[in-house]
N, C-alpha and C positions, 0 to 999 in steps of 0.2 A: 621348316623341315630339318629334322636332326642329320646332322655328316655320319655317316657309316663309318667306320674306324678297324680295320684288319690288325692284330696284331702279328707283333713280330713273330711269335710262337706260332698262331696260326699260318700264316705264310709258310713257315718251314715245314708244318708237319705237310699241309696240301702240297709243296714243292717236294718232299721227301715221298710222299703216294705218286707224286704224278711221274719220279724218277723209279719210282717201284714198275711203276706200268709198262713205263718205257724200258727198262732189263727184262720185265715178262716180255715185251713186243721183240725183242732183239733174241731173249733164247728159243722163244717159239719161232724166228726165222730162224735160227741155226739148227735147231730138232728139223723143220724141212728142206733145209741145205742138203745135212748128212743123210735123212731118210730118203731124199730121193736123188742123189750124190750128183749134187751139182755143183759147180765152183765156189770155193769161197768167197771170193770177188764178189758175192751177190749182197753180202753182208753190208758191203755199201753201197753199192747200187739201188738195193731196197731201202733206201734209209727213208725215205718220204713214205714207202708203205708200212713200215717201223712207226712213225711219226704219228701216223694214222689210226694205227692200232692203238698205239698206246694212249690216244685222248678219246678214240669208243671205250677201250676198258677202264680208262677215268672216269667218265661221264655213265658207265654204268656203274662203278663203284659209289660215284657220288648220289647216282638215285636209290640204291640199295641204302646208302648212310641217312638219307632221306625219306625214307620209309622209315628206316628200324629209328631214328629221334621222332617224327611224328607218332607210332605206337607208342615210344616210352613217355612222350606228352602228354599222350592221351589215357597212359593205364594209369600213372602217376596224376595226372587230376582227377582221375576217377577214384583214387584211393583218399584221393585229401578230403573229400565229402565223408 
């Protein structure tokens, strides 16, 4: 059985989405801090529902990345015939 092997490059770019995720996860709690004006303090107090957020909207990023390379697999072998 062959070793699977992550590069370095890969590593950073999914650590640079997964740190994307997690600043959406943090300004989408500060948009409902202000919109329904509640203490700042929530900002860390929520950091596990922060945490949360931001690996559903990883893990849905990553299946949308997974679909859209399965199609391009698929129209690109279809094109090579």
């Amino acid at each position: 059985m062959k070793d699977i092997v992550i590069t370095g490059a890969t590593l950073r770019r999914e650590l640079r989405i997964l740190l994307g995720c997690f600043i959406f996860a943090v300004l989408f709690d500060l948009f409902s801090i202000v919109k329904f004006h509640r203490p700042f303090t929530e900002i860390f107090t929520t950091i596990g529902y922060e945490i949360v957020i931001a690996v559903v909207v990883y893990l849905i990023l990553a299946l949308i990345r997974l679909i859209v390379f399965l199609i391009r697999k698929v129209l690109t072998k279809n094109n090579n015939k």
